[in-house]
C-alpha positions in Angstrom: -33.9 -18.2 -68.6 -33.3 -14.4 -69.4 -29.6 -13.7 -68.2 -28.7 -10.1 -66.9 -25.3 -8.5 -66.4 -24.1 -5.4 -64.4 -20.9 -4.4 -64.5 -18.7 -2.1 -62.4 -15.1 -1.1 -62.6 -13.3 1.1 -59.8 -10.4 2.4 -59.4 -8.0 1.9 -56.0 -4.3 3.5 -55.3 -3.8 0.9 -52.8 -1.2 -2.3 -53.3 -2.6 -5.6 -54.9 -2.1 -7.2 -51.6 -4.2 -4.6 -50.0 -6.9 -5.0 -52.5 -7.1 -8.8 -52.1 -6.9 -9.3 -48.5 -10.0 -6.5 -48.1 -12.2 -8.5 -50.9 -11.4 -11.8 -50.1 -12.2 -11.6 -46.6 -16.1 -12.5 -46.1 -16.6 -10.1 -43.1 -15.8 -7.0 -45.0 -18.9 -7.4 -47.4 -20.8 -6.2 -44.5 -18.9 -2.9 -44.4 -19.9 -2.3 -47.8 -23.1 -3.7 -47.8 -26.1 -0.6 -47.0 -27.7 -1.0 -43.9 -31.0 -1.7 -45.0 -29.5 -5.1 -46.4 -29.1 -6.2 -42.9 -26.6 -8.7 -44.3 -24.4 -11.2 -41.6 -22.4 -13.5 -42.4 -23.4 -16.7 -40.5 -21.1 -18.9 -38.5 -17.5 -18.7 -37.9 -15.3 -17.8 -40.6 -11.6 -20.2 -40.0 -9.9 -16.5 -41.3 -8.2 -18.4 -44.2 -7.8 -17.0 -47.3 -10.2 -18.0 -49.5 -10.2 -21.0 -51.3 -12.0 -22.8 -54.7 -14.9 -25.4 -53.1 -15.1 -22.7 -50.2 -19.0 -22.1 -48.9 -20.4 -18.8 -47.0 -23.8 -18.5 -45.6 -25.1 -15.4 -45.3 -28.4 -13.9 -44.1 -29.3 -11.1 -45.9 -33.2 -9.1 -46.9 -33.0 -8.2 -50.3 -36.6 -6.5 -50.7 -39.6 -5.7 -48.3 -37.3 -6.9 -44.9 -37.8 -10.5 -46.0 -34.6 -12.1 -44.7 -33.4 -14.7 -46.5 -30.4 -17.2 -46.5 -28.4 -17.2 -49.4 -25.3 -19.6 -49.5 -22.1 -18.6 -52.0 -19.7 -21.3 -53.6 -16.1 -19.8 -54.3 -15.7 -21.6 -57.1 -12.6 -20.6 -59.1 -9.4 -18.6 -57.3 -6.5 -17.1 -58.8 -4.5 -15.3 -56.4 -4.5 -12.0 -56.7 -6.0 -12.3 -59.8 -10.1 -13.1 -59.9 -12.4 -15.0 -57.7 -15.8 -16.2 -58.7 -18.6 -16.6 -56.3 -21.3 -18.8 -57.0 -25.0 -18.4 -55.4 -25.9 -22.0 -54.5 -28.9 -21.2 -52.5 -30.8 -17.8 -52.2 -33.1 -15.3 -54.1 -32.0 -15.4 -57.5 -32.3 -18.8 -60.1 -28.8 -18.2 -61.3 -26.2 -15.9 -59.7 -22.3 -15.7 -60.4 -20.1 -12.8 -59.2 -16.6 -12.3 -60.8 -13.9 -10.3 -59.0 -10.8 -9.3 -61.3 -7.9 -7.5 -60.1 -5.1 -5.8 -62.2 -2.5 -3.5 -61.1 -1.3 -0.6 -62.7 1.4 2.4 -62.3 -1.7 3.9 -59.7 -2.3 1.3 -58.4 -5.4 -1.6 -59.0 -8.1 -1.9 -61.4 -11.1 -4.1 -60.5 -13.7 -5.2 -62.1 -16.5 -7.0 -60.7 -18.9 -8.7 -63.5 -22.2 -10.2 -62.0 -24.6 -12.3 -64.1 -27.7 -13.4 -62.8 -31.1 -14.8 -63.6 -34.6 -14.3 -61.8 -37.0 -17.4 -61.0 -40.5 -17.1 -62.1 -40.4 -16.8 -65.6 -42.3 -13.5 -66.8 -43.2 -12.5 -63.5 -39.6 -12.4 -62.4 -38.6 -10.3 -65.4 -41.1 -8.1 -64.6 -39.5 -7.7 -60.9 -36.4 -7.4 -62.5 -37.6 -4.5 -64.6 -39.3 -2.5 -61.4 -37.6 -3.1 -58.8 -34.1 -5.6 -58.8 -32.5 -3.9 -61.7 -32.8 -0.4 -59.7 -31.9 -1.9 -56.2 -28.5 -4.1 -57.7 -27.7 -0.8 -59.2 -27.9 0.8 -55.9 -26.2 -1.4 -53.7 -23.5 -1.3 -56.6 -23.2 2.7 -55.8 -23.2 2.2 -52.2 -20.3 -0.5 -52.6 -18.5 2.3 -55.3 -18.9 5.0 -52.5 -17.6 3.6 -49.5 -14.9 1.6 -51.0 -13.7 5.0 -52.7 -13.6 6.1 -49.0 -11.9 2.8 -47.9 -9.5 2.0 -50.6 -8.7 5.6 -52.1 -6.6 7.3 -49.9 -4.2 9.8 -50.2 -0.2 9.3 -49.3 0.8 11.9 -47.1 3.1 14.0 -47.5 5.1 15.1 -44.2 6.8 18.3 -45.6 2.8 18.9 -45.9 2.0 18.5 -42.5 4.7 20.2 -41.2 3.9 23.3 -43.3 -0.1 22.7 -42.6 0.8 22.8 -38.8 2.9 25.5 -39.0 0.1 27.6 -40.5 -2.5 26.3 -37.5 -0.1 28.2 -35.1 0.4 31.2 -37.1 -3.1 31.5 -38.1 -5.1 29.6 -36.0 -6.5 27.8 -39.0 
């Protein structure tokens, strides 16, 4: 069984607790899931925060509009720390997602490590090759995107605002 890895790290100048309560919440991975995904979560979710043993269904088309279930294990939890998710059912033979958080002086550091495997020996490698490699890679982009627009925002500054008010009214700008 051929292993792959992709790995991402983004940067976020939001609190740890921020950062954990977003990503450990299931609902949000539809927010930075793209559209053409149509990913749901399925069921009701208790709104706890996660926990090891915990199981998410999800319904989800990876390629061509084929939906598909695929069911995740949370297998390992370290507050604020990691989580691993585990694919016990779905598309791929072997699927683990790791979620590491670290703060810094900015703010947090995560890193999200996903190893996976194909089924169908050559054929799946092939796939792999043509078509999963570039998709994983662009749902990966999507995620870095619009969590960049989520997570990265700016403090403001109120002497700013006053001053960029103050301008509007002289200047009309």
């Amino acid at each position: 069984m051929k292993i792959y890895v992709l790995e991402r790290t983004q940067h976020f100048n939001c609190s740890i607790e921020e950062a954990w309560s977003f990503f450990t919440d299931p609902h949000n991975l539809a927010a930075i899931t793209p559209e053409d995904l149509n990913f749901r979560i399925l069921g009701e979710w208790d709104g706890l925060s996660i926990y090891r043993g915990m199981i998410i269904n999800y319904d989800v088309s990876p390629l061509f509009g084929i939906r598909m279930r695929w069911q995740t294990e949370i297998t390992q939890v370290e507050y604020q720390r990691n989580f691993i998710d585990y694919q016990r059912k779905g598309p791929y033979r072997f699927w683990e997602h790791i979620h590491e958080f670290v703060a810094d002086e900015k703010g947090i550091v995560m890193k999200d490590t996903v190893r996976y495997a194909l089924p169908f020996g050559f054929i799946g490698r092939m796939v792999h090759r043509w078509i999963v490699r570039k998709r994983l890679n662009k749902v990966f982009d999507y995620r870095y995107a619009v969590l960049d627009d989520l997570l990265n925002y700016e403090e403001l500054d109120i002497n700013e605002l006053e001053q960029d008010d103050q301008t509007t009214r002289k200047y009309g700008k």
